[in-house]
DSSP file (Angstrom, degrees, kcal/mol; ACC not computed):
  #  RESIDUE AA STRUCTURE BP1 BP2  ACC     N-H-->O    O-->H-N    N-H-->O    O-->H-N    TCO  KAPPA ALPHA  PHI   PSI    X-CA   Y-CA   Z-CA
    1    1 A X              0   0    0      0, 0.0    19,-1.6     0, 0.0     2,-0.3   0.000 360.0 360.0 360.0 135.1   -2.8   57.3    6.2
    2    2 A X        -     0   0    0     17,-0.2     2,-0.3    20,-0.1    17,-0.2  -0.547 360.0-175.0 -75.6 155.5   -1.0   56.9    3.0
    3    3 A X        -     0   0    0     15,-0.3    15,-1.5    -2,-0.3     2,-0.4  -0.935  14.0-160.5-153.1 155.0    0.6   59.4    0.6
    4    4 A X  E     -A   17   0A   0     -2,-0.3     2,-0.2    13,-0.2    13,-0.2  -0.955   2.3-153.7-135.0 103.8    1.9   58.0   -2.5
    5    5 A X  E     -A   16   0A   0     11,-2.3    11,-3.4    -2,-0.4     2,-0.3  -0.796  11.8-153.1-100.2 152.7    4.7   60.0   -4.7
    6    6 A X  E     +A   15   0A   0      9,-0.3     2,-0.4    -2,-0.2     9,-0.2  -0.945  16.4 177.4-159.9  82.9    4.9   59.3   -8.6
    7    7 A X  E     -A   14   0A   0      7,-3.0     7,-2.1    -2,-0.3     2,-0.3  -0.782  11.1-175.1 -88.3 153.6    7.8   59.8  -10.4
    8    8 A X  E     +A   13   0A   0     -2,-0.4     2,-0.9     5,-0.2     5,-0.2  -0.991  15.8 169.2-121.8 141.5    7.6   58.8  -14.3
    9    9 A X  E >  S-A   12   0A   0      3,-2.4     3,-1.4    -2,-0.3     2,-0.6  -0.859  70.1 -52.3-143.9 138.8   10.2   58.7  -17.0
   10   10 A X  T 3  S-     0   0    0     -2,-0.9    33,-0.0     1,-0.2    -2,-0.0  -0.485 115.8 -16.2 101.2-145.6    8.9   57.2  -19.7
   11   11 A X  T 3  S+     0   0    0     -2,-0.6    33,-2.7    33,-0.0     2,-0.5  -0.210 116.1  84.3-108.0  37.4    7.5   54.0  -19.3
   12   12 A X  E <   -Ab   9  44A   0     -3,-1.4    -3,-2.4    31,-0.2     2,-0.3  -0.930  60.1-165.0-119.6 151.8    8.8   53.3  -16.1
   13   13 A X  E     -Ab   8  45A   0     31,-2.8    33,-1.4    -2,-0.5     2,-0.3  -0.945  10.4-148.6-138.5 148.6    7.0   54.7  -12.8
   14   14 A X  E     -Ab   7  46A   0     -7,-2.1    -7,-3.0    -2,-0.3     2,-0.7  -0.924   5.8-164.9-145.6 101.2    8.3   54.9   -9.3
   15   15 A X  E     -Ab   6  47A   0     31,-1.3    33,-2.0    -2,-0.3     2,-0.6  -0.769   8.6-175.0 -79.5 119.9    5.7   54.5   -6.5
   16   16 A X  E     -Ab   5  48A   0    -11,-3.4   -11,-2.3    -2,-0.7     2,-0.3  -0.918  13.4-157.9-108.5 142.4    7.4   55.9   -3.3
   17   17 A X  E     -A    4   0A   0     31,-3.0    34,-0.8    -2,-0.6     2,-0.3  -0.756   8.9-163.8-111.2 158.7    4.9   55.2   -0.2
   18   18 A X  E     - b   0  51A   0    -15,-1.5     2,-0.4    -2,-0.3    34,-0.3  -0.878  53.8 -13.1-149.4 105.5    4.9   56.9    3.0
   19   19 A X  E    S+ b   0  52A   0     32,-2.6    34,-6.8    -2,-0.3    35,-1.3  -0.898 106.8   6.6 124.8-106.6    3.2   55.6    6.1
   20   20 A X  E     - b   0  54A   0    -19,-1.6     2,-1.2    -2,-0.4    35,-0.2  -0.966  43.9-163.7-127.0 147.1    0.6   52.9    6.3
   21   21 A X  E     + b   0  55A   0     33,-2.0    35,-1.3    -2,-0.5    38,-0.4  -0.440  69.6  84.7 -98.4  63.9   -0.6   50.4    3.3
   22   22 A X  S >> S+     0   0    0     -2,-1.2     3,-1.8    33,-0.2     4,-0.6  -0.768  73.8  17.5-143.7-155.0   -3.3   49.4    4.9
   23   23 A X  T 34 S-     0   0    0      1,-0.2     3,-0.2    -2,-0.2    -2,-0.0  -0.102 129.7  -7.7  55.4-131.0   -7.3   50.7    5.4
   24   24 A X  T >> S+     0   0    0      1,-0.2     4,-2.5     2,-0.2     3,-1.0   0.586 126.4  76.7 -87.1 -20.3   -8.5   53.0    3.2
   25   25 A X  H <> S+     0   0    0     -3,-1.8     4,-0.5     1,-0.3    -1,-0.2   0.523  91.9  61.8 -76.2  -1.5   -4.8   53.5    1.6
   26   26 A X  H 3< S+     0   0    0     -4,-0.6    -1,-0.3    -3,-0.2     4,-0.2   0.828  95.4  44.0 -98.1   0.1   -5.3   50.4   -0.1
   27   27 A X  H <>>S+     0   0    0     -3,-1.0     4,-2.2     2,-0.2     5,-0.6   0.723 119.4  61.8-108.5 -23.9   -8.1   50.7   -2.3
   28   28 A X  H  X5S+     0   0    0     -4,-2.5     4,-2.8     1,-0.2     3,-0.4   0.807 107.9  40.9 -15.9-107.7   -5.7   54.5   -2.9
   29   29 A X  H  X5S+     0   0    0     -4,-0.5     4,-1.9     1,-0.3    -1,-0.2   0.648 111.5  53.6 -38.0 -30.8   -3.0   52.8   -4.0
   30   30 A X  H  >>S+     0   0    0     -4,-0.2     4,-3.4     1,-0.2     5,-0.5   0.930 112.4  50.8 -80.6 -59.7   -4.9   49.9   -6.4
   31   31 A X  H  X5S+     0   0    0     -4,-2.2     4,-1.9    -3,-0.4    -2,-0.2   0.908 110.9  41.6 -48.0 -32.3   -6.6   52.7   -8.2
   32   32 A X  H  <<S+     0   0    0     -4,-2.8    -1,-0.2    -5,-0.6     4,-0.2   0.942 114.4  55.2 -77.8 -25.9   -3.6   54.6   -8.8
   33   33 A X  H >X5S+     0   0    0     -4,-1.9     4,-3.0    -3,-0.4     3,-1.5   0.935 118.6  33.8 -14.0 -74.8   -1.8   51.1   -9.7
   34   34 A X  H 3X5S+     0   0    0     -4,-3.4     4,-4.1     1,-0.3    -2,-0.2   0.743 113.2  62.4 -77.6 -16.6   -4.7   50.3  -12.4
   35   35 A X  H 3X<S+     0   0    0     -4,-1.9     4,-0.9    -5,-0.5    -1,-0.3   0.787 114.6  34.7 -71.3 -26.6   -4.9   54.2  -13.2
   36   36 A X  H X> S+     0   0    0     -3,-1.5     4,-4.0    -4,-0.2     3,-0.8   0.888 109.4  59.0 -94.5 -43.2   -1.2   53.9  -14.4
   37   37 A X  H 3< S+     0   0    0     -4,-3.0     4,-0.3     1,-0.2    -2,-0.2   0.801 109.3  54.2 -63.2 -21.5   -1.3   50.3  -15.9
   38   38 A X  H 3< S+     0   0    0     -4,-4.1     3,-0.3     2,-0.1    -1,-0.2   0.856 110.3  45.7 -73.6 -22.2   -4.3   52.0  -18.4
   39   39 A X  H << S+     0   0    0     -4,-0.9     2,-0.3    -3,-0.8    -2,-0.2   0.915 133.0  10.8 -81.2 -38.5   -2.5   54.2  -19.3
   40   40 A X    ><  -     0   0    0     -4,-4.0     3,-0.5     1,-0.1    -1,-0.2  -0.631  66.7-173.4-132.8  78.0    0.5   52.8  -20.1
   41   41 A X  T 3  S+     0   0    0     -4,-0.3     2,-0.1     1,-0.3    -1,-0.1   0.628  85.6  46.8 -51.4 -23.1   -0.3   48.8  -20.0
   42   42 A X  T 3  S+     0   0    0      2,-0.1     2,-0.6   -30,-0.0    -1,-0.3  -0.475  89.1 144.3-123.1  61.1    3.8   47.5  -20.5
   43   43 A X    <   -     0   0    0     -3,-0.5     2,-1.1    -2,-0.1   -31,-0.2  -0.772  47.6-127.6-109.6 130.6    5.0   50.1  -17.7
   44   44 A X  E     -b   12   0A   0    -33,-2.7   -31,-2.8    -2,-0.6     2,-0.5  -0.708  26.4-164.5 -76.7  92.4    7.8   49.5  -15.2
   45   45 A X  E     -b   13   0A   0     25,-1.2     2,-0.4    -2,-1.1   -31,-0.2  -0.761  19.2-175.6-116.6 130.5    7.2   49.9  -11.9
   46   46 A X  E     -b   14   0A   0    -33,-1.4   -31,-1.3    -2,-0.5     2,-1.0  -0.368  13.2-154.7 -81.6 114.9    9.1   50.2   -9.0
   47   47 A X  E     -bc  15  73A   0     25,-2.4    27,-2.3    -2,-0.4     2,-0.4  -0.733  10.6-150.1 -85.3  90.5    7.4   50.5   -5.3
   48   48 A X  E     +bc  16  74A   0    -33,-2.0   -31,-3.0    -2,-1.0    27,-0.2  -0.660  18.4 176.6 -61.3 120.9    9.5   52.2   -2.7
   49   49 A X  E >   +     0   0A   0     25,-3.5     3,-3.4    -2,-0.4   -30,-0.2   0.658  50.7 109.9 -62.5 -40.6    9.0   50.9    1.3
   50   50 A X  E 3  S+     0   0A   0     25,-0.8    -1,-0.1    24,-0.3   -32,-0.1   0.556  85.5  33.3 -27.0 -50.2   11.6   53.1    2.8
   51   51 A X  E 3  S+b   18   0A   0    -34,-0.8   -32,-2.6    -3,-0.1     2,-0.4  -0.280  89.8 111.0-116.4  46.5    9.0   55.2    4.6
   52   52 A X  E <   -b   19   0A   0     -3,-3.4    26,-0.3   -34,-0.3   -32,-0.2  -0.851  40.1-175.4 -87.5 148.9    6.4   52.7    5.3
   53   53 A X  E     +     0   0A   0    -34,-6.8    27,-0.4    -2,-0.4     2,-0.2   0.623  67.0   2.6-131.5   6.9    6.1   52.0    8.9
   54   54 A X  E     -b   20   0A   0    -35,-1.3   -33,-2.0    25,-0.1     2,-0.4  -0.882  51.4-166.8-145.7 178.3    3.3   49.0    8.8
   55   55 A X  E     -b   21   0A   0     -2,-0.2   -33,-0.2   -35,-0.2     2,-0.1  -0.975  19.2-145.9-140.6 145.0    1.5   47.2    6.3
   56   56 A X     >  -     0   0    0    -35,-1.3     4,-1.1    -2,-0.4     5,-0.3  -0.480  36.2 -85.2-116.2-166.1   -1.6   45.0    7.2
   57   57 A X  H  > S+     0   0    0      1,-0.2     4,-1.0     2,-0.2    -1,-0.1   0.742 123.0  46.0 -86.1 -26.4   -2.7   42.1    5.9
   58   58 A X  H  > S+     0   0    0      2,-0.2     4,-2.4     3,-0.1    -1,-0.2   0.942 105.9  55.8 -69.9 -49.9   -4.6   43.3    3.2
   59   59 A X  H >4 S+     0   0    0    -38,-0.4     3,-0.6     1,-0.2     4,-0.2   0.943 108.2  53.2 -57.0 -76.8   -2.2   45.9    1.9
   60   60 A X  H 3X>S+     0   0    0     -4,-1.1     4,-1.8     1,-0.3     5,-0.6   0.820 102.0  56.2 -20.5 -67.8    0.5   42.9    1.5
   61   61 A X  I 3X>S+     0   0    0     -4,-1.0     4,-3.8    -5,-0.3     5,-0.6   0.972 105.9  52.0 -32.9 -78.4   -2.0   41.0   -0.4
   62   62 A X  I <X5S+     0   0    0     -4,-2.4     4,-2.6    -3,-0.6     3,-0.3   0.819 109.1  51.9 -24.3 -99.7   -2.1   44.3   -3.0
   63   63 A X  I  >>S+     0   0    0      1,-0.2     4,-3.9    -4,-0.2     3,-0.6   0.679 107.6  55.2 -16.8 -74.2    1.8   44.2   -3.3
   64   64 A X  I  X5S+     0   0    0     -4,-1.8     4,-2.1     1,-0.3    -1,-0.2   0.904 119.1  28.2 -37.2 -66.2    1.7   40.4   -4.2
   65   65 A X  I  X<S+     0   0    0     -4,-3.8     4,-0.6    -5,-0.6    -1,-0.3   0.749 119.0  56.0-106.0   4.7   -0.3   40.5   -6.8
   66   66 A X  H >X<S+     0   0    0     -4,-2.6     4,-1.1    -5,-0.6     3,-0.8   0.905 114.9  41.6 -70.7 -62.1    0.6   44.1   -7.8
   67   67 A X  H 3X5S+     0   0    0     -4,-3.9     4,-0.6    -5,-0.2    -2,-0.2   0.798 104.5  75.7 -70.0 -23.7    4.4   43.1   -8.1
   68   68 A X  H 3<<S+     0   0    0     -4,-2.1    -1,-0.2    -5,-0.6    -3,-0.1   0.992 104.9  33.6 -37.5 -53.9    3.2   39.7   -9.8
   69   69 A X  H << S-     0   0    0     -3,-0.8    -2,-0.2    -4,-0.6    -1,-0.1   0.967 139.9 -20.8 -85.7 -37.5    2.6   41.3  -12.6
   70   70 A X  H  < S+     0   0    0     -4,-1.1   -25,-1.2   -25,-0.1     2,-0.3   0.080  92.7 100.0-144.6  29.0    4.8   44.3  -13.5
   71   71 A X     <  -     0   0    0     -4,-0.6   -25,-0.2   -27,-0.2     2,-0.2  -0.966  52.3-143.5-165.6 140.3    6.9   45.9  -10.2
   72   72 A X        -     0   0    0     -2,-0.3   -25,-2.4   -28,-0.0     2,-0.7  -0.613  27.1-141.7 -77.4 121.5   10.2   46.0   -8.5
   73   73 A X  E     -c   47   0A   0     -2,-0.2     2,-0.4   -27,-0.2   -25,-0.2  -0.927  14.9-154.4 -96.4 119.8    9.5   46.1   -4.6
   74   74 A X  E     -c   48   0A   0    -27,-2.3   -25,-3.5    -2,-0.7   -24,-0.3  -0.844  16.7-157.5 -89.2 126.2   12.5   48.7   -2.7
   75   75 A X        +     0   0    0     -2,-0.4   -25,-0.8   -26,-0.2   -26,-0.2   0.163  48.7 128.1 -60.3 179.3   13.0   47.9    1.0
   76   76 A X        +     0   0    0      1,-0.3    -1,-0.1   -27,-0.2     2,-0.1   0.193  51.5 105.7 153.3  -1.3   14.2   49.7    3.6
   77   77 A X        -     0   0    0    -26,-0.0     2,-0.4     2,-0.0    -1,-0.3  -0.387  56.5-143.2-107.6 163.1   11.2   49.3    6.4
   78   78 A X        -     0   0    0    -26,-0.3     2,-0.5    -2,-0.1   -26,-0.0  -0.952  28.8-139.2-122.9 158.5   11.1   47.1    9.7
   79   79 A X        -     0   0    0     -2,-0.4     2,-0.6   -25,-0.1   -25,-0.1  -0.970  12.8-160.1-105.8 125.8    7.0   45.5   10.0
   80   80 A X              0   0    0     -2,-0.5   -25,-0.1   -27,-0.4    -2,-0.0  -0.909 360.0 360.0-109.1 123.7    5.8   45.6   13.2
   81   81 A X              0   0    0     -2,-0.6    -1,-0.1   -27,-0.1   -27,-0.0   0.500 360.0 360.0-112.3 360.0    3.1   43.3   13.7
């Protein structure tokens, strides 16, 4: 399960995640991505890890080419695979 908190100021946005980026929390987390990048197309955002505790192979895939384009990734997590 995912949960996703959403600070904004501005144009800058701060995804903090909490749990797993994988499943059904990824196609979450892309909508709320593309949901932010319509609205506000030249937006900064920064993805907090701190309280993930796995990511799968898919979700990773998401990051990469989420953070390609416009996003800071914050650490903090060990992956256990």
């Amino acid at each position: 399960m995912l949960r996703i908190i959403t600070e904004q100021r501005g144009n800058t946005y701060r995804l903090e995640l909490h749990g797993t980026v994988g499943d059904e929390g990824i196609g979450v987390l892309e909508r709320h991505w593309l949901s932010i990048l319509d609205k506000a197309p030249s937006a900064i955002v920064t993805v907090g890890l701190s309280n993930v505790g796995f990511i799968d192979a898919d979700g990773e895939r998401l990051l990469r080419r989420s953070t390609a384009r416009v996003a800071v990734l914050t650490y903090g997590f060990t992956s256990r695979r």
